[in-house]
C-alpha positions as CSV (number, residue, x, y, z in Angstrom):
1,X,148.1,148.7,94.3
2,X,147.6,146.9,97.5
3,X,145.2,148.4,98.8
4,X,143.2,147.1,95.3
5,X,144.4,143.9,95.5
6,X,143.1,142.9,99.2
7,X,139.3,145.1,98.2
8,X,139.6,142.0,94.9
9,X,140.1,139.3,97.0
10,X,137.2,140.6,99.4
11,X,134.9,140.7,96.9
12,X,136.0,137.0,95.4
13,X,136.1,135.6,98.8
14,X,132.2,137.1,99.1
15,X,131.5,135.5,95.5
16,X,132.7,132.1,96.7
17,X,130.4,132.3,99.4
18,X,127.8,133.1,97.8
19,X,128.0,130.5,95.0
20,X,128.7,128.0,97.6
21,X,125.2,129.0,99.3
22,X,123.1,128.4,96.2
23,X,124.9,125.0,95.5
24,X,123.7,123.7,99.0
25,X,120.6,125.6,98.8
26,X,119.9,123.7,95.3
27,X,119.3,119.6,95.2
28,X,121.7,118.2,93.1
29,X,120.1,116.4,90.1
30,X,121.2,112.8,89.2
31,X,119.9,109.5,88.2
32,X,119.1,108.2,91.8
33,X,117.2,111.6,92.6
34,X,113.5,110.5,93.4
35,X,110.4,112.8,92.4
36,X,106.9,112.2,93.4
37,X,105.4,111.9,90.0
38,X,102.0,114.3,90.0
39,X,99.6,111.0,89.7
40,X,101.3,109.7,93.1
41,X,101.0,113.4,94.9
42,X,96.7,113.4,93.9
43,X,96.1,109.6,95.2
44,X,98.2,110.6,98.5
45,X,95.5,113.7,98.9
46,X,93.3,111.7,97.4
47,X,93.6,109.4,100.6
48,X,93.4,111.6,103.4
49,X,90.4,113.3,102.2
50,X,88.3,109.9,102.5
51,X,90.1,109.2,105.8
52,X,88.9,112.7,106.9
53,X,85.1,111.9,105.1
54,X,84.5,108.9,106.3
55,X,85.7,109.5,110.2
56,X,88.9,107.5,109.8
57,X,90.2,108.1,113.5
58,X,87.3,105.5,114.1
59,X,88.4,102.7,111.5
60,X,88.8,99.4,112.6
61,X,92.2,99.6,110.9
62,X,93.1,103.4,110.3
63,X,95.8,104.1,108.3
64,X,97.2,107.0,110.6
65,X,99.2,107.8,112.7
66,X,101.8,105.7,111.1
67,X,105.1,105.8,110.9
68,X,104.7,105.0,107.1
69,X,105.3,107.9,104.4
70,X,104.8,105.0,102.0
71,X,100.9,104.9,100.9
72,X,101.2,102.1,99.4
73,X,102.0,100.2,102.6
74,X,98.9,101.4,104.5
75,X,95.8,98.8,105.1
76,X,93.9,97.5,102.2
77,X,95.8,99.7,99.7
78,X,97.4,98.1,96.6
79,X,99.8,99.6,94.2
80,X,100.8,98.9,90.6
81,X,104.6,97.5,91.3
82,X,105.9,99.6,88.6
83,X,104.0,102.9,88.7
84,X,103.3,103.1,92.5
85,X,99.6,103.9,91.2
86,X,97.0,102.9,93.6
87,X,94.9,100.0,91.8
88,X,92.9,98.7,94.8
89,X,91.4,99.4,97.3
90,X,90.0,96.9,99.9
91,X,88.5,98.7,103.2
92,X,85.6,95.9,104.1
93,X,84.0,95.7,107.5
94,X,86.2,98.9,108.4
95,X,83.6,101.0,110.2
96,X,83.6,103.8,107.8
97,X,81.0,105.8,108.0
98,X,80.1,109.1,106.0
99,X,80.2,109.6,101.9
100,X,83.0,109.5,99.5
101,X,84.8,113.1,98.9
102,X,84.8,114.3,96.0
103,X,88.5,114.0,95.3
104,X,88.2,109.6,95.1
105,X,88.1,111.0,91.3
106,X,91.8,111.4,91.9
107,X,92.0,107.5,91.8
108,X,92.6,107.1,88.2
109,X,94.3,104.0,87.6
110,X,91.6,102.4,90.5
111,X,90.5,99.0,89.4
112,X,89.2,97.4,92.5
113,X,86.8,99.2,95.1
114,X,85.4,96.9,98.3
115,X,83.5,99.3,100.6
116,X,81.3,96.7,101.8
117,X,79.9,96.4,105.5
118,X,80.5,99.4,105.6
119,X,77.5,102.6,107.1
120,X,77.4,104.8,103.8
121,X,74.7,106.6,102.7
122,X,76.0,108.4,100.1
123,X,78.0,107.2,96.9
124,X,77.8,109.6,94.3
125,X,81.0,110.2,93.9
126,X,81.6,107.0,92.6
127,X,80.8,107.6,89.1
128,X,84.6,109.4,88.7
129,X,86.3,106.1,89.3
130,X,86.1,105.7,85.1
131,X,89.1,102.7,85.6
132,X,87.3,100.7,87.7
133,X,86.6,97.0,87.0
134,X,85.4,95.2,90.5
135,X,82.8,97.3,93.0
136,X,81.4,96.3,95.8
137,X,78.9,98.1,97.5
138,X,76.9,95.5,99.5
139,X,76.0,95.9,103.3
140,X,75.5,99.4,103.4
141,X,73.0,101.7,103.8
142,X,72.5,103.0,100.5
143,X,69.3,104.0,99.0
144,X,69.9,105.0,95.9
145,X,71.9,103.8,92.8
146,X,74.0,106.7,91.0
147,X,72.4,106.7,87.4
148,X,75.9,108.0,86.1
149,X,76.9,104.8,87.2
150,X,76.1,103.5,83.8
151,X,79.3,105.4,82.7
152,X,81.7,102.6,84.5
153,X,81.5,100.8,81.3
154,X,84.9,98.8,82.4
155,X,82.7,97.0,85.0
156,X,83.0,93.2,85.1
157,X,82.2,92.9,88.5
158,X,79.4,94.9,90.8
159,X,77.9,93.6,94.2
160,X,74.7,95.6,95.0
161,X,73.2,93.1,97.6
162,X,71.9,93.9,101.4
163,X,71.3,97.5,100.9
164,X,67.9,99.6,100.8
165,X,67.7,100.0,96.7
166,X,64.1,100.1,95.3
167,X,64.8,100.6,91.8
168,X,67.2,100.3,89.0
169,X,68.0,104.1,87.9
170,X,71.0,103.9,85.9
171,X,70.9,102.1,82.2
172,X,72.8,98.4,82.9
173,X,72.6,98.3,79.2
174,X,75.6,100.3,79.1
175,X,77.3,97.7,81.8
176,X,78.6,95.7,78.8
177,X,81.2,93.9,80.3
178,X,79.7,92.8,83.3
179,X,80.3,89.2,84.4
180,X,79.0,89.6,87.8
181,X,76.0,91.7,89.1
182,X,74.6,90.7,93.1
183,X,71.0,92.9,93.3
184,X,70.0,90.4,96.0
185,X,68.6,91.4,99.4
186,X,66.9,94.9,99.1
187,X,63.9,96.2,98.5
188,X,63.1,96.5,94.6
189,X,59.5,96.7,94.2
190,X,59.5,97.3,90.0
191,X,59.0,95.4,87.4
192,X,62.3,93.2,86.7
193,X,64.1,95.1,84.0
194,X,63.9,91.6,82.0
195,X,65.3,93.0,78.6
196,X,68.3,95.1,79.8
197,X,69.0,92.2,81.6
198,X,68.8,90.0,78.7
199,X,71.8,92.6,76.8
200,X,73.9,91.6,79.4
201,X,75.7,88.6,76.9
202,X,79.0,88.5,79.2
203,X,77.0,87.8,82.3
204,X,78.1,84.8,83.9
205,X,76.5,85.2,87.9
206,X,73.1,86.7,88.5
207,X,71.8,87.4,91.8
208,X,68.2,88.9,91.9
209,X,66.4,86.7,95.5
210,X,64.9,88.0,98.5
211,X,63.6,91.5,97.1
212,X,60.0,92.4,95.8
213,X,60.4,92.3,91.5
214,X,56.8,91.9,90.2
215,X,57.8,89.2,87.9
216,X,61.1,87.5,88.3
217,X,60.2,84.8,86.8
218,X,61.0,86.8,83.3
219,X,64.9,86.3,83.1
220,X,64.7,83.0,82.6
221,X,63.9,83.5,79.0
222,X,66.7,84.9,78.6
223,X,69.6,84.1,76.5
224,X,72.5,84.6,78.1
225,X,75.4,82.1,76.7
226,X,77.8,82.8,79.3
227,X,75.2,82.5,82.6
228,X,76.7,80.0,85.1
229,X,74.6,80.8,88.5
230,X,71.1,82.6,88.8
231,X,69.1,83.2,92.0
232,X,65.4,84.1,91.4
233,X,64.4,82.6,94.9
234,X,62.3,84.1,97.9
235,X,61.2,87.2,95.7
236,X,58.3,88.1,97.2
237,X,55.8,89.1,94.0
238,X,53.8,91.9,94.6
């Protein structure tokens, strides 16, 4: 009998131990534990990959190294108070230089995208951003407009100037809510798309000068009840 009873308390003393293990090995849950909800985890990837695209060691202001595990504290990011969800994203005369990765798609709460003075060539990628409502493209180097643009029907704000454009080749139709829309200071060489133009009933700024439309002359027939500013001047008719 005592020889049993010290091979039991062996084998509960081993059973302790081990139940003690998986207890530490385990997070507790409560109320206070934080998770990193699966939205959050995507925009953090999200982030590095157009760091790593767009040669981010060489940013005017790069976002790492940092001592930061906080996204939403890095340069020219802004997040929703409440959700942590990126909704802006301001990285202006920042010396990028590349094209968007494909995974800027993970951005899906993005509202606001300023990439201007910037040295892309390459936007395509841009058309995933389905949220967005302010984008600004101007002072690049980009050649050629995305025609799945015409899918960011949230738009209310798009800045297109001092780039290399030649023609329109997405459907602005589709652009309902657009209020403001900067074409100025490339190299269009078409006929001004006058009548999409004219669909445009929201439109409150219009900037069309110093490029090469055939007939600019055309959108002032227009009637758009909500246009404040237009600039026709210094195009160049071919």
């Amino acid at each position: 009998m005592y020889r049993v009873s010290i091979v039991c308390s062996s084998i509960s003393v081993v059973i302790i131990i081990v139940v003690v293990c998986i207890l530490v090995a385990v997070p507790s849950v409560s109320s206070s534990t934080h998770y990193i909800d699966s939205d959050y985890d995507e925009e953090e990837l999200a982030l590095i990959a157009l760091f790593n695209s767009t040669n981010g060691r060489s940013w005017t202001n790069a976002w790492f190294p940092t001592n930061s595990n906080d996204h939403c504290t890095f340069y020219g990011i802004e997040c929703d108070p409440t959700t942590r969800n990126i909704i802006s994203i301001d990285l202006s005369d920042n010396n990028l230089v590349g094209t968007l990765p494909v995974e800027i798609g993970n951005f899906t709460h993005l509202q606001n995208l300023t990439l201007s003075g910037n040295h892309f060539t390459d936007i395509f990628q841009i058309t995933r951003l389905t949220s967005l409502q302010h984008l600004d493209l101007s002072m690049n180097y980009l050649s050629t407009i995305p025609p799945q643009i015409s899918s960011l029907t949230s738009l209310q704000y798009l800045d297109l100037s001092s780039n290399k454009f030649v023609f329109l080749s997405f459907q602005i139709t589709s652009l309902t809510s657009l209020q403001h829309l900067d074409l100025s200071n490339n190299v269009f060489s078409t006929p001004l798309p006058a009548n999409s133009l004219c669909k445009l009933s929201s439109l409150q700024y219009l900037a069309l000068s110093f490029n090469y439309f055939t007939n600019p002359a055309t959108i002032s027939s227009c009637n758009l009840p909500q246009l404040q500013h237009l600039e026709i001047s210094y195009c160049q008719y071919i």
